[in-house]
C-alpha positions in Angstrom: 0.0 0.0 0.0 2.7 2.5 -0.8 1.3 6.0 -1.0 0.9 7.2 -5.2 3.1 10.1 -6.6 6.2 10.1 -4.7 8.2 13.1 -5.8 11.8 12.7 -6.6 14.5 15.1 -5.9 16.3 15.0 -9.5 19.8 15.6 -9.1 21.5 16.8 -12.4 25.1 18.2 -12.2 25.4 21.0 -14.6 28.7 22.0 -15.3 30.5 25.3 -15.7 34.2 25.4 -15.8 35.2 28.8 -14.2 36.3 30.4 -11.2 37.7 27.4 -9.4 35.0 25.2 -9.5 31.3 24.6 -10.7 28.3 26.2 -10.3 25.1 26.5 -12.2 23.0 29.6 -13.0 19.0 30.3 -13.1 18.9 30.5 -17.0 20.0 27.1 -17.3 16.9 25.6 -15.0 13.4 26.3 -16.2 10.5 26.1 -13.8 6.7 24.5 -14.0 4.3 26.9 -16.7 2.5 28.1 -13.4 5.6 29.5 -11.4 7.0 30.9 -14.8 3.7 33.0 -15.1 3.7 34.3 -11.1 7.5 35.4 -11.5 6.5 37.5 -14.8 3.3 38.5 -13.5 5.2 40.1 -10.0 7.8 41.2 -12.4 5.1 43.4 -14.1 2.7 44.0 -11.1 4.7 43.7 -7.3 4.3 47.2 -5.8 8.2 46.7 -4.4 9.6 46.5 -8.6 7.7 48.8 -9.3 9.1 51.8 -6.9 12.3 50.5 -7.6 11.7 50.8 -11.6 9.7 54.1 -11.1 13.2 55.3 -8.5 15.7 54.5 -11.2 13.7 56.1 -14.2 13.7 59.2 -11.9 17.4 59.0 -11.4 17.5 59.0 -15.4 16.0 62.5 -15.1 18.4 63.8 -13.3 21.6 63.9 -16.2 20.0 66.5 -17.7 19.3 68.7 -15.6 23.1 69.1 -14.5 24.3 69.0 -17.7 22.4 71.7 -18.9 23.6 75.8 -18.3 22.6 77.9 -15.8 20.3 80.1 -16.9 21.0 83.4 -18.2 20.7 86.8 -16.4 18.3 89.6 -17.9 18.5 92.5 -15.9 16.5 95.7 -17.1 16.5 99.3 -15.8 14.2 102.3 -16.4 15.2 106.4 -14.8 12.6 108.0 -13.5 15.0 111.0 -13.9 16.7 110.7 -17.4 20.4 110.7 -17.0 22.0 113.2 -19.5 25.1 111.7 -21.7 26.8 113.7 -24.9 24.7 111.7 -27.1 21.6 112.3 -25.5 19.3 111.1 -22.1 19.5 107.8 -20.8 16.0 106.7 -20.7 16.4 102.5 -20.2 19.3 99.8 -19.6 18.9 96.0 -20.6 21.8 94.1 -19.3 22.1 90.4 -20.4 24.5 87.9 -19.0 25.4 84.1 -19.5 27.5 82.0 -16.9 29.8 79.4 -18.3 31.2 76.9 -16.1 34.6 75.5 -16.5 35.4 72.8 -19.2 34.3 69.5 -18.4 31.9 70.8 -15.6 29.0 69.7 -17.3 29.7 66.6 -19.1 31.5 65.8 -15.7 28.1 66.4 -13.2 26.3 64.5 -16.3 28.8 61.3 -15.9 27.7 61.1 -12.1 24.1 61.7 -12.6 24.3 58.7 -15.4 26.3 56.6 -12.8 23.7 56.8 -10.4 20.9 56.6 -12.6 22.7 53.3 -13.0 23.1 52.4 -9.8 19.3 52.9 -9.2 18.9 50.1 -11.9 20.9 48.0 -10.5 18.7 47.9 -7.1 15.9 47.9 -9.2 17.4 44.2 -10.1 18.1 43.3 -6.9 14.5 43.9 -5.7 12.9 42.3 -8.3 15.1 39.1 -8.0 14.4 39.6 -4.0 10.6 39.5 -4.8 11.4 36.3 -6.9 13.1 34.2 -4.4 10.2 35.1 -2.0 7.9 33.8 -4.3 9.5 30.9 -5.1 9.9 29.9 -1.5 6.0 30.5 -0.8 5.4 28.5 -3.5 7.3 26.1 -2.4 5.6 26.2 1.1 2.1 25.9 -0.4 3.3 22.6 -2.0 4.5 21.2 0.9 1.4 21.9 2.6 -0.3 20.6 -0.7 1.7 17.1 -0.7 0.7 16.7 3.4 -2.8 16.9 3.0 -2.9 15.0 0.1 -0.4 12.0 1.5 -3.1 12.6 5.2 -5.7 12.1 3.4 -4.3 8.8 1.4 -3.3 8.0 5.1 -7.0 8.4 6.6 -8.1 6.2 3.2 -5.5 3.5 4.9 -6.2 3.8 8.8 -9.8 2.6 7.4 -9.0 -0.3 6.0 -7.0 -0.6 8.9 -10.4 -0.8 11.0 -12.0 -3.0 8.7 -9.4 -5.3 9.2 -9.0 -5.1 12.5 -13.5 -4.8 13.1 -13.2 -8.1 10.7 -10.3 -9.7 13.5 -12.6 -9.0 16.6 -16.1 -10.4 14.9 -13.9 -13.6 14.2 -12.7 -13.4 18.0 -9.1 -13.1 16.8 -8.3 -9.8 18.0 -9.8 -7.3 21.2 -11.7 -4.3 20.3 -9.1 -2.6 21.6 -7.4 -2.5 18.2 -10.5 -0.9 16.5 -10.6 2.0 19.0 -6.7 2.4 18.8 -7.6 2.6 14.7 -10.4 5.4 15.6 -8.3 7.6 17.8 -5.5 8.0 15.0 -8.1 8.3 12.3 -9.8 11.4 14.1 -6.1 12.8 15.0 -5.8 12.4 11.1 -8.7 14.5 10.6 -8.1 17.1 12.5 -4.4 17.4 11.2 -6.1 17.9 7.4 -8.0 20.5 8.7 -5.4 22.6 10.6 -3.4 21.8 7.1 -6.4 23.2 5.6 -6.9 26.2 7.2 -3.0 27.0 7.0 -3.3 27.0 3.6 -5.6 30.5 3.7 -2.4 32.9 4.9 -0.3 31.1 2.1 -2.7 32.2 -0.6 -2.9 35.3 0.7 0.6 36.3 0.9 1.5 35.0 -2.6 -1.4 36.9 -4.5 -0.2 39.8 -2.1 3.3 39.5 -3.9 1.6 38.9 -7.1 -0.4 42.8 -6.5 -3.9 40.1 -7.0 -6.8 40.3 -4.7 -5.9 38.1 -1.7 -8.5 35.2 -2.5 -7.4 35.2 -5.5 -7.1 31.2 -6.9 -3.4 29.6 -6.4 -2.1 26.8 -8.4 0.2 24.9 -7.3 1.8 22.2 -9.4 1.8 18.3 -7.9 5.8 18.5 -8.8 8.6 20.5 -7.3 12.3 19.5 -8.5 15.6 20.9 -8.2 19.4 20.4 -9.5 21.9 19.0 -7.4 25.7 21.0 -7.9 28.9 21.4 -6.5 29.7 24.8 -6.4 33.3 25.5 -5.3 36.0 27.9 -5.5 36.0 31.7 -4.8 33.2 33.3 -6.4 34.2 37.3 -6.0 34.0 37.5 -9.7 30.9 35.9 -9.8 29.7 38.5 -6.9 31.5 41.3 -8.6 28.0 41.4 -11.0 25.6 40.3 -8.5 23.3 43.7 -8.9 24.0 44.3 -5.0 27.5 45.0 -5.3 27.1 46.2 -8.8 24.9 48.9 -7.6 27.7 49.8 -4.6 30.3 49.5 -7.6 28.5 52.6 -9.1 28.0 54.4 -6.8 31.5 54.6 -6.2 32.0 55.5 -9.9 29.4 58.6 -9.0 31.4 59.3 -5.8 35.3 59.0 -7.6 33.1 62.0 -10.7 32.0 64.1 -7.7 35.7 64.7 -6.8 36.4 65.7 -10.4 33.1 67.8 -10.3 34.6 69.4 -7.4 38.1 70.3 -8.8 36.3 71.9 -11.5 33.7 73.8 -9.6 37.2 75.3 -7.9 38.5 76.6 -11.2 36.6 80.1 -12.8 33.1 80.3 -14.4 33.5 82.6 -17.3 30.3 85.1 -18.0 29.3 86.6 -21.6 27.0 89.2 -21.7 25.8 92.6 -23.5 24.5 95.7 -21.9 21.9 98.1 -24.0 21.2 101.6 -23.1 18.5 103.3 -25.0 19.1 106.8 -25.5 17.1 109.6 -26.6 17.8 112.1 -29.3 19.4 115.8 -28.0 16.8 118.8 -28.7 19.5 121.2 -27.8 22.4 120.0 -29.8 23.0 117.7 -32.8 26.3 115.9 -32.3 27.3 113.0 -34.0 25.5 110.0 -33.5 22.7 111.6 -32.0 20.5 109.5 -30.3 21.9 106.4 -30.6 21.8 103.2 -28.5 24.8 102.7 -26.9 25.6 98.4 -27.4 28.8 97.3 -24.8 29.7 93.5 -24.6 30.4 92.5 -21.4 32.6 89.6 -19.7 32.7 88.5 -16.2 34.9 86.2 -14.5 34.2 84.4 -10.9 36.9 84.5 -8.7 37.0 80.9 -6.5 39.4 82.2 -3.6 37.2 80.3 -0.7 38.6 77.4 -1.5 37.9 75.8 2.3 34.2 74.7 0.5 36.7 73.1 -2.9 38.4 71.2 -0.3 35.6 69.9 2.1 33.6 69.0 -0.7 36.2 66.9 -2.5 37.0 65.3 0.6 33.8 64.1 0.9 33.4 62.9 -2.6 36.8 60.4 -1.2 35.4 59.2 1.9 32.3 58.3 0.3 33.7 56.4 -2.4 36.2 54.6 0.1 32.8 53.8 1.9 31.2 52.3 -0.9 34.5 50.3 -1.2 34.2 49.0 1.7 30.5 48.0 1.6 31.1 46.1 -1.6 33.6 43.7 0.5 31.3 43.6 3.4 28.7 43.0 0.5 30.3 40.0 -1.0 31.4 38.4 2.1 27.8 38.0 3.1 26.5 36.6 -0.6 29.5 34.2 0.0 28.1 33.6 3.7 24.6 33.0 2.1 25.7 30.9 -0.6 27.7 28.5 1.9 24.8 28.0 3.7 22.5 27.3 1.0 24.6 25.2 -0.8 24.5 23.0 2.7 21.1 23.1 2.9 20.9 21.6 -1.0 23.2 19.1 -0.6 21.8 18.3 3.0 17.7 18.2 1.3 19.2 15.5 -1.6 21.2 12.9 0.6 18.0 13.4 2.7 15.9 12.3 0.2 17.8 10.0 -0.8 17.7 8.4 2.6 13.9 8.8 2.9 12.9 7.4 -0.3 15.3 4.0 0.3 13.7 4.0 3.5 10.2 4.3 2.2 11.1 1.3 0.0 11.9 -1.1 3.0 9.5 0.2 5.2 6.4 -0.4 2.4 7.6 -4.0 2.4 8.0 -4.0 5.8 4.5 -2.9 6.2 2.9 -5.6 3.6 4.5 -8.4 6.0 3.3 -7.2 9.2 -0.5 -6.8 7.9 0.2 -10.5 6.7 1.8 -11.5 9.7 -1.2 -9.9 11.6 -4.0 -11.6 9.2 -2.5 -15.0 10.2 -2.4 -13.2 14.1 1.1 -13.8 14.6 2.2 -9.9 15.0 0.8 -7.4 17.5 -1.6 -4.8 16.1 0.4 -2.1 17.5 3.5 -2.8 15.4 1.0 -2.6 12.4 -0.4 1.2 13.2 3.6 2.1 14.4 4.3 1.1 11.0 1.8 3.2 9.3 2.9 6.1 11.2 6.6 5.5 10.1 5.6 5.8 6.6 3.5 8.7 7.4 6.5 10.5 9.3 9.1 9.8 6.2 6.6 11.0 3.6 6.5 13.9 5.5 10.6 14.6 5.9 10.3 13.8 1.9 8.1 16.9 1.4 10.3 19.2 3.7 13.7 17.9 2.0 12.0 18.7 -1.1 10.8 22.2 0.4 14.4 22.8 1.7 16.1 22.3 -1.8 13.8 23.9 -4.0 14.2 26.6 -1.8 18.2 26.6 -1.3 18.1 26.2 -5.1 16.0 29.2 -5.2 18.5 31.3 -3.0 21.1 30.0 -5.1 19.9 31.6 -8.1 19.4 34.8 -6.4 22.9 34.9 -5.3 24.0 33.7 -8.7 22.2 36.6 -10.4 24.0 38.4 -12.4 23.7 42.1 -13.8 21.3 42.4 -16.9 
């Protein structure tokens, strides 16, 4: 009476030469149709993506507005008392002037906007392969939950055969009725377990479609399969983690932080102003000398004189202990994606010698179980031993689902961590 539908582990090694040992990546292992379409749709539709797509297309906005001039100076004046000149009265001034930063400024403050703009996309990445993991690890809660009901529920279909036998035993006045209320007191501790099973299930839904931006009672599929790779991944991965979109993200913003200290060694040097001043000048009644009346046109140049340079200096400073930050936080980064990956890479190679185990196991114990139920037809075995060993096979079918659970979801951690810039 083995239970239907037991659920192999697959383990397939994949490969990849590189980096001092092997590792697989995400693209080279495809999921079921129905978690495909929840990753795309909470690629299109999780609030968190979106913020951080909607952050970085903001940063984009930034470039040019820095690279752009600052805008001109129009300065007009009007007497009320004409001022007198040879030519004539003075009756209005127009004054225009534009301010030219130093070469390089702009293209320089549009480098570090661009930068950042970058690094915003990078996090943007990151979040969306965050949200993907916790999908995939919900999902792989909801079948685990799934695969117990069903395997307690093919358990309560045995427990009642079980009594039948054991009902059949004690009409023939081969066995106490003992043995049929022993039968009944699992049977309705199998009930209730589906229904606590059952009503777990509701908060699963829930936060999945919650993820997925659907209404909470939304319908959940969950396929009846869950299988993972088995790999050895070795070696140093800092390369690898170099273009994981965390550090990626730090790595730019370093970039940003090394073009605000050239920024700041320009914004010390001169900004150079061109301009023109107009003075509109009336015609003499009293005298006609030459030019008479005519506008008086004077180009004009300006030139900013940086001598506060304690602002230059501070400034620059900054731009260098920030990027030696950053730096910093893209080691502290890496050393916890390597932390992570150790760990997951136990916990897959700990879920498929598990399984393994459990589904040799399962074997003996099924044939196991087929001679006691003899041995206790002909009454030569204790009743007992017959429900023990129905809970046995109940207990490893159970540590199946979770070893399952636990690799799909180390494989799943492993992918994030394996992620790679896009």
């Amino acid at each position: 009476m083995m239970r239907n539908k037991i659920i192999k582990g697959i383990g397939a090694i994949l490969p990849l030469w590189g980096l001092g040992g092997l590792f697989f990546l995400s693209s080279m292992f495809s999921y079921s149709q129905t978690l495909e379409n929840y990753l795309q749709m909470a690629a299109e539709n999780n609030p968190k993506v979106k913020s951080a797509y909607s952050q970085f297309e903001a940063a984009m906005q930034q470039a040019p507005q820095v690279a752009s001039l600052p805008d001109p100076t129009l300065t007009m004046s009007a007497f009320g008392r004409m001022i007198e000149t040879r030519l004539g009265a003075q009756e209005a001034r127009f004054s225009f002037m534009q301010m030219f930063p130093w070469f390089g400024t702009l293209k320089a403050k549009e480098d570090a906007a661009v930068l950042r703009a970058e690094a915003r996309f990078q996090q943007y990445l990151d979040a969306r392969n965050e949200v993907f993991f916790g999908i995939k690890s919900v999902y792989a809660e909801l079948y685990a939950l799934e695969e117990s009901i069903k395997i307690r529920k093919e358990n309560l279909e045995i427990l009642d055969s079980y009594r039948e036998l054991a009902l059949s035993r004690f009409k023939s006045g081969s066995s106490p009725m003992v043995n049929v209320v022993k039968t009944d007191i699992q049977r309705e501790a199998a009930k209730t377990e589906i229904e606590l099973m059952e009503d777990q299930r509701r908060p699963l839904i829930i936060r999945l479609n919650l993820m997925l931006s659907r209404e909470p009672g939304a319908v959940v599929k969950v396929e009846d399969t869950l299988t993972f790779p088995a790999a050895v991944v070795g070696g140093r991965n800092e390369v690898l983690f170099g273009n994981h979109p965390t550090v990626a993200a730090l790595e730019k913003q370093q970039q940003a932080y090394e073009m605000e200290k050239v920024i700041a060694d320009k914004e010390g040097m001169p900004m150079v102003g061109l301009g023109v001043d107009y003075s509109i000048i009336s015609k003499r009644t009293d005298a006609n000398p030459p030019m008479n009346g005519q506008d008086a046109i004077m180009p004009m140049v300006s030139v900013t004189l940086p001598i506060f340079r304690k602002r230059i200096k501070a400034a620059k400073r900054e731009a260098e202990l920030m990027a030696e930050g950053m730096e910093y936080e893209q080691e502290a980064a890496i050393n916890e994606l390597q932390g992570r990956l150790s760990g997951a890479q136990f916990r897959l190679s700990r879920a498929n010698k598990l399984l393994d185990l459990y589904e040799r196991q399962l074997e003996s114990s099924a044939q196991a179980n087929t001679l006691l139920i003899s041995a206790f037809s002909n009454a030569t075995v204790d009743y007992e031993e017959v429900l023990q060993m129905n809970q046995d096979i109940l207990n490893l079918e159970t540590q199946r689902i979770e070893a399952i659970k636990e690799g799909f979801t180390a494989q799943a951690e492993i992918e994030y961590l394996f992620s790679i810039t896009e």
